[in-house]
N, C-alpha and C positions, 0 to 999 in steps of 0.2 A: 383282472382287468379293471375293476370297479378301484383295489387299490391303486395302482397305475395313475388312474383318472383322479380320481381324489388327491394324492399327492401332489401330480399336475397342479391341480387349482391351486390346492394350498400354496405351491411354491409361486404360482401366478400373484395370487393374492398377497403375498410375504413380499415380490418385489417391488409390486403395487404401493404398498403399504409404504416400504422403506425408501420407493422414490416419491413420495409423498411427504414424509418426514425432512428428508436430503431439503426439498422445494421449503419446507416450514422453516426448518432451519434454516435457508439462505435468507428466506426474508426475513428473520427475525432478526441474523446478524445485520444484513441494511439497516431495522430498525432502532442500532444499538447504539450507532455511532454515527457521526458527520459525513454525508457523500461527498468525495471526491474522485473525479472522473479521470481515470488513466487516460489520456489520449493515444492518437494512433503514433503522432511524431514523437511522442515520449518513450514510447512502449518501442518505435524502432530502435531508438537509439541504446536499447538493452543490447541489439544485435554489434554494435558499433562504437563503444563508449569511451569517446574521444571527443576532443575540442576541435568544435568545426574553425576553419581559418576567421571565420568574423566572432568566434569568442575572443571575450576580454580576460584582462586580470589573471592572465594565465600562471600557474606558480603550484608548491607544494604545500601542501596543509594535512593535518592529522584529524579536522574534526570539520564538521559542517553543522549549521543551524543553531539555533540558540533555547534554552532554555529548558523546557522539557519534549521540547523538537529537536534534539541536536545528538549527532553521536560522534562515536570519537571512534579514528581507526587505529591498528596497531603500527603502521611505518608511514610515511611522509605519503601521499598519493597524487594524482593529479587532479588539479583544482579549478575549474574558470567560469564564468561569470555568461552567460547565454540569451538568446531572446527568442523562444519557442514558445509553440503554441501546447503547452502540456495538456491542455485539458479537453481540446478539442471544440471551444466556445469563439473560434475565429479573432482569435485574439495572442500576440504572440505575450508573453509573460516574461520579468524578467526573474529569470531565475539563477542561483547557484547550483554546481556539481560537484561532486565528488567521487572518484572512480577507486576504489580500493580494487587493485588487481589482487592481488592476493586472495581477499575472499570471493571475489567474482562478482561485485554488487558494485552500484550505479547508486548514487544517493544525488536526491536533486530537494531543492530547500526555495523556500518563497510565503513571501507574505501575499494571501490572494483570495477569492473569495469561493467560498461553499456553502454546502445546504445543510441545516439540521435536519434530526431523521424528519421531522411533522413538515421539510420542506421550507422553510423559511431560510435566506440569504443571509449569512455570517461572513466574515472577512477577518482572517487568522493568520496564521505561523501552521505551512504542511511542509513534513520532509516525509520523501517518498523513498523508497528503495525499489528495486529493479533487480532480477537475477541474470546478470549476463552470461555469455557463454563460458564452459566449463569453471560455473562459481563452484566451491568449495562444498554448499550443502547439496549439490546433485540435482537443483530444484529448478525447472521449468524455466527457460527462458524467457524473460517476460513477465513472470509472475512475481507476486513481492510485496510489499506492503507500504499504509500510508496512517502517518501520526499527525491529529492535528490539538492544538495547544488551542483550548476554553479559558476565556474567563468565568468564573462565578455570574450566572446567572444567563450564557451563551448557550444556546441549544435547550434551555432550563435547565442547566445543572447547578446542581449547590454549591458545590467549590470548585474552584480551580483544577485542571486535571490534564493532561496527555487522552486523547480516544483515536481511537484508527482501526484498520481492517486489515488481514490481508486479503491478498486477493490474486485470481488463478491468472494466463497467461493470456486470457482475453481481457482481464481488469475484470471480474467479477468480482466482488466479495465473495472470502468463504467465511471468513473467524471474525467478528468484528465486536469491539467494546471497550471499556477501558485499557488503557496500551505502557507499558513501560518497555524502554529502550534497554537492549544488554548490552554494554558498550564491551564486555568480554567477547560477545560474538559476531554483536553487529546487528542483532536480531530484535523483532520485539516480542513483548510474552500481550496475551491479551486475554483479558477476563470480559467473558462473555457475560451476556445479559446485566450490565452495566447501565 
């Protein structure tokens, strides 16, 4: 009985422990990289990702965003030009999309402004991605990831650089830090504690 009880705790204290660690790690990753706020209108439109009749500039394109925010898809996609409130700051924004059906992701692109981690207001280049229904990686609707392009000396960074998160189906950050785009899969890699 006394073993019984004794393992109890242990395994009480072990999950203590490792949701603890889970909690350290989230906010370490906020601390890694640039805040950007998934909104709620952004995040529906994972469920629906199509050009509303008041999108502009409607047409096909292979690649969205520029520079070290920019990715490129494998076949021609549907492309247009929108004015949503993505971030949820009462404000519509205007933004680019890109729908790559094929791998199931939503990529939306803007020059707009965010927080460094110590909280102070930048104004960048973010392109976001979005997993919409039956994407190819099997992954959460809604969840997805966001890159935002630094100049040397934004955020205090040294050089120049790509940083972003992903992030779960509520816009949480899970992985966040330095970011390079795979334009083989669509995805980005990110090196934590950046």
């Amino acid at each position: 009985m006394k073993k019984i009880f004794l393992f109890a705790s242990l395994a009480v204290a072990f999950g203590l422990a490792a949701h603890a660690l889970g909690q350290q790690q989230q906010q370490s990753a906020q601390q890694n990289a640039p805040k950007v706020k998934v909104g709620s209108a952004l995040g529906a439109k994972a469920n629906s990702p199509a050009p509303p009749p008041t999108a502009k500039n409607k047409t096909q394109k292979t690649s969205i965003g520029k520079g070290k925010t920019a990715v490129k898809v494998s076949q021609p996609s549907s492309f247009w030009v929108e004015e949503l409130d993505v971030d949820d700051d009462g404000t519509a924004e205007t933004s680019d999309f890109l729908y790559d059906a094929q791998r199931g992701v939503l990529y939306t692109y803007r020059e707009d402004d965010f927080n460094c981690p110590n909280g102070k207001p930048e104004n960048g280049s973010i392109l976001e991605a979005l997993y919409a229904k039956d994407n190819s990686g099997g992954k959460p609707v809604g969840s997805g990831w966001y890159v935002v392009g630094l100049n040397a000396g934004q955020c205090a960074t040294k050089e120049s650089g790509a940083f972003g998160c992903k992030f779960d189906a509520r816009g949480n950050p899970t992985d966040c830090g330095a970011a390079a785009i795979n334009n083989a899969t669509g995805e980005v890699d990110i090196v934590a504690g950046q």
